[in-house]
C-alpha positions in Angstrom: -11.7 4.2 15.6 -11.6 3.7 11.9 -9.0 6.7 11.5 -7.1 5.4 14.6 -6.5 2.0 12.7 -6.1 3.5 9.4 -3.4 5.6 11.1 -1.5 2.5 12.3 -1.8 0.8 8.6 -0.1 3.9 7.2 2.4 3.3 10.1 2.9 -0.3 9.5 3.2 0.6 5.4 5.4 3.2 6.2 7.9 0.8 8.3 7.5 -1.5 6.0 8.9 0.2 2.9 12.2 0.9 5.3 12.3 -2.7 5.9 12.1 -4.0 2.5 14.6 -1.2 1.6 17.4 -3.0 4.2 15.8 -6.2 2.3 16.8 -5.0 -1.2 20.5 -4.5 -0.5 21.0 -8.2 -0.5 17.8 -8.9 -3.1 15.7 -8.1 -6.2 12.3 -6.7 -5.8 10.8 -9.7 -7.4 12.8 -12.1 -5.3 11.6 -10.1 -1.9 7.8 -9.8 -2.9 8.3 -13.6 -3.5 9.8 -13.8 0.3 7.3 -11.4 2.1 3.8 -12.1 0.7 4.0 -15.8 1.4 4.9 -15.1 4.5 2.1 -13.1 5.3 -0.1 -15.8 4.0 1.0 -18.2 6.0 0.6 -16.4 8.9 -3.0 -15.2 8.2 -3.7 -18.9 7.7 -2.0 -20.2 11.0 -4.4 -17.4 12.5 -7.4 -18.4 10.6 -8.9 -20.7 13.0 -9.2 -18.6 15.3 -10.4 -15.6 13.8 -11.9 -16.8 11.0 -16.0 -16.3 11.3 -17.4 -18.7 8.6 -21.2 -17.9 9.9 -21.7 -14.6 7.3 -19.8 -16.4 4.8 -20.6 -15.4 1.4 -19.2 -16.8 -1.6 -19.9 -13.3 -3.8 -17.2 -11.6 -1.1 -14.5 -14.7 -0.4 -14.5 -14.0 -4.9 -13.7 -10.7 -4.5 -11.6 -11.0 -1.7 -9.2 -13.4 -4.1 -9.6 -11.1 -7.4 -8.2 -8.2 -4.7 -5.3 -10.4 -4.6 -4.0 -11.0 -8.0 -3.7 -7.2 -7.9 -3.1 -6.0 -4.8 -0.5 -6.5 -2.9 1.2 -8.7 -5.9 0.8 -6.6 -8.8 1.2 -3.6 -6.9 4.9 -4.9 -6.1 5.3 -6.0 -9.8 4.7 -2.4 -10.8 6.7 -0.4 -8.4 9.6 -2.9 -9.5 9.3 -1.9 -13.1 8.7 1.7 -12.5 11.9 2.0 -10.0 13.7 0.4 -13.0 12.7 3.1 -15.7 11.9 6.4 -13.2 13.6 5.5 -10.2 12.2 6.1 -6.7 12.0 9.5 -6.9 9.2 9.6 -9.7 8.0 6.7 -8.1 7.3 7.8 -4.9 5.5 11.6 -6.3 3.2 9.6 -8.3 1.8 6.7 -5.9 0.8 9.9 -3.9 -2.6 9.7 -6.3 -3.4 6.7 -5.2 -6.5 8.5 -3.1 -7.3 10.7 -5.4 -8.6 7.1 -7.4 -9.7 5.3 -4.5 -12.2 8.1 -3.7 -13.5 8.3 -7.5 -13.8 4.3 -7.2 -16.5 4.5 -4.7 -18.5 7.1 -5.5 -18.7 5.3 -9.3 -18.7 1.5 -7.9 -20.2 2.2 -4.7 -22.3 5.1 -4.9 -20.5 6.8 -1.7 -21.2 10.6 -1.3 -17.5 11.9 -1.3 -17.7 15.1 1.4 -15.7 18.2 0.1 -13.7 17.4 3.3 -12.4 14.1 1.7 -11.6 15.2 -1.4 -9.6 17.9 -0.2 -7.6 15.8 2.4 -7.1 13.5 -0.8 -5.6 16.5 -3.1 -3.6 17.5 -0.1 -2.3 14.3 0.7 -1.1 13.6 -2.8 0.5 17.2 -3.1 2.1 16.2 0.2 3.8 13.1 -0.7 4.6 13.9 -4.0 7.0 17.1 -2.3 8.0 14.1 0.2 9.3 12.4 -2.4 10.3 14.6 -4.9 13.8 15.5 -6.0 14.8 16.4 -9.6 18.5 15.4 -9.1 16.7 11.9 -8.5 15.0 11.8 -12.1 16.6 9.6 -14.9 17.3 11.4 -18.0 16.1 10.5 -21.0 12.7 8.4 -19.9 9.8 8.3 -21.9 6.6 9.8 -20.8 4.9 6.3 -22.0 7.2 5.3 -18.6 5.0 7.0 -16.2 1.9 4.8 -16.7 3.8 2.1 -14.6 3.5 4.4 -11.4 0.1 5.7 -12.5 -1.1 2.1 -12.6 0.3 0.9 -9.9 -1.6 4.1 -8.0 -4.9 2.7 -9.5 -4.3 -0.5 -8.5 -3.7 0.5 -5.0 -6.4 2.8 -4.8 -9.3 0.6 -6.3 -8.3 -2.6 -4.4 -9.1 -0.4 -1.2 -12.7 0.0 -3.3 -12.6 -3.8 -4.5 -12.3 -4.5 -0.2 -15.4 -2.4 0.7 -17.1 -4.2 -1.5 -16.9 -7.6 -0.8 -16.9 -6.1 2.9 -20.5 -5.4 2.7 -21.5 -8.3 1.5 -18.7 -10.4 4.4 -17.4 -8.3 7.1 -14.7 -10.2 8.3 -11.7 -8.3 7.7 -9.1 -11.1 8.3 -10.7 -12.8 5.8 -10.4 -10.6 3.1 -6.6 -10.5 4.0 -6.2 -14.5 3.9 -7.9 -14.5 0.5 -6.1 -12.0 -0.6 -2.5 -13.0 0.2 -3.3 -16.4 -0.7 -3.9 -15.3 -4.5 -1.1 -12.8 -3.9 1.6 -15.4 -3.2 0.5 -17.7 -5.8 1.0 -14.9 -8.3 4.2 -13.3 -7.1 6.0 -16.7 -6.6 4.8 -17.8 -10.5 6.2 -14.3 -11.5 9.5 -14.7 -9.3 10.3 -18.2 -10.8 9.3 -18.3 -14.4 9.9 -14.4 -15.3 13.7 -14.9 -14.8 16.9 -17.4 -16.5 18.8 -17.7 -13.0 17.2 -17.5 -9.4 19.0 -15.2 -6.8 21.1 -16.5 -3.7 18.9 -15.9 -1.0 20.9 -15.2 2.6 19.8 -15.2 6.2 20.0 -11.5 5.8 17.5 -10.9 3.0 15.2 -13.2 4.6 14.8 -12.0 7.7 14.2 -8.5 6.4 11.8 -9.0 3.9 10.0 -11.2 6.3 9.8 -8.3 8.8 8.8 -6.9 6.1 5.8 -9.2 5.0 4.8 -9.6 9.2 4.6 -5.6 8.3 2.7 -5.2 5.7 0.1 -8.1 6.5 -1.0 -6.2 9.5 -0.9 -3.1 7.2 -3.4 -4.7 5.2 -5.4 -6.3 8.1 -5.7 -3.2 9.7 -6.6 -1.5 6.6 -9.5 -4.2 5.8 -10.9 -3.5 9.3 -10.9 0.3 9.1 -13.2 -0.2 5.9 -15.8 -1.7 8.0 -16.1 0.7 10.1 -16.2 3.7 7.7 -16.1 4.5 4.2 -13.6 4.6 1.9 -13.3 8.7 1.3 -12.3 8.2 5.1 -9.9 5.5 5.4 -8.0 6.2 1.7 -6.8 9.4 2.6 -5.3 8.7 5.9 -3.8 5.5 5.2 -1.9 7.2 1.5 0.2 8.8 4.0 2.6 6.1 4.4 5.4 7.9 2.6 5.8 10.0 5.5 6.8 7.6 7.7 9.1 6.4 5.5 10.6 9.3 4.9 11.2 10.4 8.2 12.3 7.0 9.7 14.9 6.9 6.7 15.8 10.2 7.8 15.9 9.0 11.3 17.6 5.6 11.2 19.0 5.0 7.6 20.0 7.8 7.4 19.6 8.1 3.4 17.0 10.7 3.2 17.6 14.6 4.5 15.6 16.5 6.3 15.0 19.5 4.1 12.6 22.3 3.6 11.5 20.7 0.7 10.5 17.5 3.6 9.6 19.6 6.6 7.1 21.5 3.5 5.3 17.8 2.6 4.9 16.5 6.2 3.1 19.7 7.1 0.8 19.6 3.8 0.2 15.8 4.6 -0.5 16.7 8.3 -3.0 19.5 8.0 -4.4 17.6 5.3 -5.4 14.7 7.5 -5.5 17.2 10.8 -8.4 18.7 8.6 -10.1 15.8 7.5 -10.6 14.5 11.1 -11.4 17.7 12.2 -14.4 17.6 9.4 -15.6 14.4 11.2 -15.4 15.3 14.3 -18.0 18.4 13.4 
């Protein structure tokens, strides 16, 4: 079950990326963060009373839960931006494929998980996968600075220690939807401060953009919901790996529907490496 959902996060992720790509012909990044994850919130706190269980609540957890969010999604968003701006998406895109590499060092340092050999190989697959996904030299800016590739890099540790951060304060309150109200809470807060004061003149905002990036934000709140609720169930050197393979997704629906990305050897080579990788990982747990 906890692969099943972490399969349909990647999915949601993965549709969500398309989305907010639509979004970002008509917006900045910082103005469609400031669109999608207040949305989101609002949504997980329409739900709340009904799935909100304050019985276990824990006040150690609901803390974690809202230092998750200043990080991750917001700053998550705020580092893609600036890396897109320096690298491009192409860079971008290779690099984020460590994220599980450092989600599965996070808990075995923070949370004492055993990592299986299975795991770690699905991660170092996955990562390989993506990164030939994404990959495309003609797409690399000339000229960048290496200093330039610790926006990526962090943005890849970010994402792969708030899925460590969750587990935590999961142990201690499992109630998944919390953790995602929390967290989008703080999240909004901090990309709609970013979004107002970090700029001299605010964007036009249109019917368009706004329906897109709020697709987009219905997207990836069940992402993370989904996401939340996989960690329950099973432990991180399970969940990272499967849900990192987002970029897949995205790459074939672009191929699919936008229409912007080809499919190429160099594609066809990724998917397989990201399948197998995760085909073997669940094989691992089913032995």
């Amino acid at each position: 079950m906890a692969i099943t959902l972490a399969f349909l996060s990647a999915l949601c992720f993965g549709i969500g990326l398309v989305t907010a790509r639509v979004g970002l012909r008509t917006l900045d990044a910082r103005a469609g963060a400031a669109i999608s994850i207040p949305i989101a919130a609002v949504l997980f706190a329409a739900a709340a009373p009904f799935a909100v269980d304050f019985s276990g609540f824990s006040v150690r957890a609901a803390l974690i839960f809202a230092a998750i969010g200043v990080f991750f999604p917001a700053l998550v968003t705020l580092f893609t931006f600036r890396s897109n701006e320096e690298l491009g998406p192409t860079v971008t895109g290779a690099v984020s494929g460590t994220a599980p590499l450092f989600a599965l060092l996070g808990a075995a340092l923070v949370l004492g998980e055993q990592i299986p050999a299975a795991a770690a190989v699905a991660a170092i697959g996955v990562g390989a996968g993506v990164a030939l996904l994404s990959w495309n030299p003609r797409g690399v800016r000339r000229g960048f600075a290496g200093r330039a590739l610790l926006w990526p890099f962090a943005g890849a540790l970010v994402r792969g220690l708030a899925q460590v951060g969750a587990k935590a304060g999961l142990l201690l309150w499992p109630n998944p939807f919390a953790a995602g109200l929390i967290a989008y809470a703080v999240s909004s807060v901090t990309v709609v401060g970013v979004d107002r004061f970090g700029r001299a003149a605010q964007p036009r905002l249109t019917p368009r953009g706004l329906g897109w990036f709020g697709l987009t934000g219905v997207l990836n709140g069940g992402a993370v919901l989904l996401m939340y609720t996989a960690l329950t169930l099973a432990p991180v050197s399970t969940v990272a790996p499967v849900v990192a393979t987002y970029p897949l997704v995205t790459a074939l629906l672009s191929a699919a529907v936008l229409r912007d990305e080809a499919v190429t050897r160099r594609v066809l080579t990724g998917a397989a490496i990201t399948v197998a990788a995760i085909a073997y990982l669940v094989a691992s747990r089913g032995a």
